[in-house]
PANUNU-436099 format. One record per residue (C-alpha): residue number from 0; x, y, z. Coordinates in Angstrom, 3 decimals, always signed. Example, Ala and Ser with C-alpha at 12.3 -4.5 7.8 and 13.67 -1.06 7.14 Angstrom:
2
0,+12.300,-4.500,+7.800
1,+13.670,-1.060,+7.140
! end
This chain:
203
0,+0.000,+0.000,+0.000
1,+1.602,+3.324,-1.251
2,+1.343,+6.215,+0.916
3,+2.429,+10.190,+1.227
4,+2.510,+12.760,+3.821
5,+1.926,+16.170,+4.089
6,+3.247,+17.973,+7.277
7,+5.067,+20.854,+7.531
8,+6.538,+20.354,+10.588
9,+10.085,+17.667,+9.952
10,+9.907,+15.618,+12.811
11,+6.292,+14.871,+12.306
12,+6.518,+13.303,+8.923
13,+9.400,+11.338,+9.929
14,+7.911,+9.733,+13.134
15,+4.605,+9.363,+10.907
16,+6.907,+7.968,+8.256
17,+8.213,+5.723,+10.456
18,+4.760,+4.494,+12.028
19,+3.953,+3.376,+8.517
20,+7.042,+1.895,+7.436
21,+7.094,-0.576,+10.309
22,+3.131,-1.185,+10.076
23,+4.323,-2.266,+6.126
24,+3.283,+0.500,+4.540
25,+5.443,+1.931,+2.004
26,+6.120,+5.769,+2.077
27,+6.342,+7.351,-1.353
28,+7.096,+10.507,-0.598
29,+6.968,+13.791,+2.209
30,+5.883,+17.009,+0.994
31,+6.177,+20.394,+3.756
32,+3.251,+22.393,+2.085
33,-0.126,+21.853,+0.242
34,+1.443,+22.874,-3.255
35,+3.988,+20.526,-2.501
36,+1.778,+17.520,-1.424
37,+0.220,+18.448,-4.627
38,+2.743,+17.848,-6.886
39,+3.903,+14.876,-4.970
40,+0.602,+12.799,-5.413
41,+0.271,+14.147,-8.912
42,+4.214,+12.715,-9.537
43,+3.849,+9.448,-7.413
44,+0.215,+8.367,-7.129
45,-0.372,+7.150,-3.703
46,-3.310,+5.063,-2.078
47,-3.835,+7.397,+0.620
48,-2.434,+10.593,+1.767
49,-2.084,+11.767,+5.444
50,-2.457,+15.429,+5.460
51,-1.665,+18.177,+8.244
52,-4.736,+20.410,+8.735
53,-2.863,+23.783,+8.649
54,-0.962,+23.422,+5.744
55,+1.242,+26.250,+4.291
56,+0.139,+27.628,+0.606
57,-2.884,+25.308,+0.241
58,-4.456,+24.316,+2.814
59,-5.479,+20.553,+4.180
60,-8.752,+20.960,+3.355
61,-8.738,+22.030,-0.164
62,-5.571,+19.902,-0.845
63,-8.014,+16.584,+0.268
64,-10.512,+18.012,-2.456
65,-8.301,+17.992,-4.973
66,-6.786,+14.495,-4.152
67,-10.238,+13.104,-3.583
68,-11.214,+13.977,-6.951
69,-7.814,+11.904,-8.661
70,-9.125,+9.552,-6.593
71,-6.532,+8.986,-3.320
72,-8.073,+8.737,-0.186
73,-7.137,+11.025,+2.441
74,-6.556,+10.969,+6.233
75,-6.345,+14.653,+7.553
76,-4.216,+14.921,+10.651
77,-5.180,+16.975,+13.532
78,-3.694,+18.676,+17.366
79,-7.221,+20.061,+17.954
80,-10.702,+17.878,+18.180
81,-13.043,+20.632,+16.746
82,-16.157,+19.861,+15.225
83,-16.157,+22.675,+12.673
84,-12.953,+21.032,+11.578
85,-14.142,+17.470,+11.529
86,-17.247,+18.502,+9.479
87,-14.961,+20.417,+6.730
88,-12.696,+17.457,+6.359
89,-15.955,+15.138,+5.989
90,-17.253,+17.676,+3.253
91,-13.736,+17.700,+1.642
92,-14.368,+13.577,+1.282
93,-11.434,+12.511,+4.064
94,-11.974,+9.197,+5.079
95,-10.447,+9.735,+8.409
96,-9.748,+12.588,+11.243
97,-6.865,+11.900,+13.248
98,-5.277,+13.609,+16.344
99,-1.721,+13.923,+16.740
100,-2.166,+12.863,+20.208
101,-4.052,+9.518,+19.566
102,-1.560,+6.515,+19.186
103,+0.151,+5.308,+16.125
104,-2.229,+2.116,+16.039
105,-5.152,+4.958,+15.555
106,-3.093,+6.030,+12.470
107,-2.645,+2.347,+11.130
108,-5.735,+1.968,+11.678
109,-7.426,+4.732,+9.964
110,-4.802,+4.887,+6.897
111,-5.332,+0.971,+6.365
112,-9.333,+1.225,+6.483
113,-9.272,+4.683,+4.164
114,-7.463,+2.372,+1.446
115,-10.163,-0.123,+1.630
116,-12.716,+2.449,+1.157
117,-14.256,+2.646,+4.390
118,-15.106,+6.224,+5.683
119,-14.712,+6.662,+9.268
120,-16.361,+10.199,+9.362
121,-19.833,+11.039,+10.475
122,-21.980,+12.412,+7.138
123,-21.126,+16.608,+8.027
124,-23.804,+19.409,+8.220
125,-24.934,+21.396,+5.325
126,-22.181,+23.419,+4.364
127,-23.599,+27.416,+4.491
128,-20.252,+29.085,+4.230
129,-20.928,+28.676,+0.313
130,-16.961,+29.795,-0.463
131,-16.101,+28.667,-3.886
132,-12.936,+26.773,-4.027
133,-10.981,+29.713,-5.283
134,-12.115,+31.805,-2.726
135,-10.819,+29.900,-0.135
136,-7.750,+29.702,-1.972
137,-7.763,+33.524,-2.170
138,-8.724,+33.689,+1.205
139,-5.881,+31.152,+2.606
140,-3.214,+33.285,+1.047
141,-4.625,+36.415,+2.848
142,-4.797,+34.607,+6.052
143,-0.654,+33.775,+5.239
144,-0.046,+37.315,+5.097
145,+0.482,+37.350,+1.101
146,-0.161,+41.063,-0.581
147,-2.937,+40.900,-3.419
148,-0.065,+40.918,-6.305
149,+1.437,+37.853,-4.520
150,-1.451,+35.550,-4.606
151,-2.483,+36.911,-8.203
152,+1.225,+36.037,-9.219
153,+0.358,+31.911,-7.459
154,-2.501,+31.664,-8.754
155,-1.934,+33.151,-12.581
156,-4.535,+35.585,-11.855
157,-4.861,+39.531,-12.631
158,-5.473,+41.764,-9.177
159,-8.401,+42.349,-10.290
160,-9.648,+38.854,-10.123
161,-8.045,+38.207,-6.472
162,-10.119,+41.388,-5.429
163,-12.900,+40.299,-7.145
164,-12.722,+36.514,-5.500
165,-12.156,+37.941,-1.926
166,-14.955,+40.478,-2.241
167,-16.917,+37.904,-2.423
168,-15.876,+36.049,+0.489
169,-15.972,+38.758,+2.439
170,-19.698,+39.275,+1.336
171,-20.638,+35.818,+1.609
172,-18.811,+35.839,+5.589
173,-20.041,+39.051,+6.503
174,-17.060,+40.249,+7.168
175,-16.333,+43.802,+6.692
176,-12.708,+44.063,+7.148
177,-9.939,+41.851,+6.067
178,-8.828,+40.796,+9.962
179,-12.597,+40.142,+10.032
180,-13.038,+38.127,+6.789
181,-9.560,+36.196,+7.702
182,-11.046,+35.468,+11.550
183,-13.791,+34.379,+10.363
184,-12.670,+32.168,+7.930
185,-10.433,+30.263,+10.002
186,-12.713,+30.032,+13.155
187,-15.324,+28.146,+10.742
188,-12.399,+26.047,+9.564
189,-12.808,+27.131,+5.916
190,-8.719,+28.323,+5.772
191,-5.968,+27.290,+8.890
192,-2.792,+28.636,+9.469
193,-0.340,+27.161,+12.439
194,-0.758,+28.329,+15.742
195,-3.812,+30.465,+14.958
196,-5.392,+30.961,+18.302
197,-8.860,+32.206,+18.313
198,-12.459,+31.207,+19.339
199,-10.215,+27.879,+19.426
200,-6.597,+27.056,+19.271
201,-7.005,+25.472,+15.645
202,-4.322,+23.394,+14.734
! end
């Protein structure tokens, strides 16, 4: 069984590398961002993916949507047991939520059933956030600090697009101000950065 995983923190991939190795898994690849973990399932084609939360670039979420839809099943990794963040991974089509803090036979576990097909997620609650994908991408890269021009030069997009897409999202959140539209965001668990500490300490 082929696996990858997505953490941008060193010493987690390893020791999660090493969980799977001696469970018989065999490790593909390690990416430290979602672009990364993006280009390393689209280069090596794993069974399942094990994905930080609070990625860099791309986040967890959207990177699980996009390797959901070639087909890879996806366990998304977690330090924080939040509902809000259970229910986004479930609507992103993870098979599995995760905690750091569980033991590694919760991880085997999980990453062996997600391969067989088995989702071990409870069906989530309608999703009224309504973001498009791109506006959550817009709105990630805001929450990372990144000027407009930056994110228009990642994405291949004019400024006037970016402001266009994060207009919107700020409509859509009610959010009136940028800190308010990026607060917002990542206390619903639509975008996560590390050590964001807000209505919750997200992951």
């Amino acid at each position: 069984m082929r696996t990858a995983i997505v953490d941008d923190h060193t010493l987690v991939r390893e020791g999660i590398a090493r969980i799977l190795t001696e469970a018989g898994f065999e490790v593909v690849g390690q990416a430290a961002s979602g672009r990364e973990g993006w280009r390393l399932v689209r280069d090596t084609s794993p069974d399942v993916a094990i994905l930080d939360a609070a990625l860099p670039e791309l986040s967890g979420v959207d990177l699980c949507r996009r390797l959901r839809q070639r087909g890879v099943a996806v366990v998304v990794l977690s330090m924080f047991d939040d509902p809000e963040w259970r229910a986004e991974a479930a609507r992103a089509g993870a098979a599995a939520y995760v905690l750091k803090g569980d033991p590694p036979a919760a991880l085997v576990d999980a990453v062996r059933r997600a391969a067989r097909g088995e989702v071990l997620l409870p069906p989530p609650p309608p999703d009224a956030s309504s973001l498009t994908a791109r506006e959550r991408e817009v709105v990630q890269l805001v929450a990372e600090g990144k000027k407009t021009s930056e994110i228009a030069h990642l994405l291949s997009r004019s400024v006037a697009t970016v402001r266009a897409h994060k207009a919107s999202a700020m409509r859509k959140l009610g959010a009136h101000t940028t800190a308010a539209l990026v607060r917002t965001a990542l206390d619903r668990g639509l975008v996560c950065i590390p050590n964001y500490k807000g209505g919750h300490e997200h992951p």
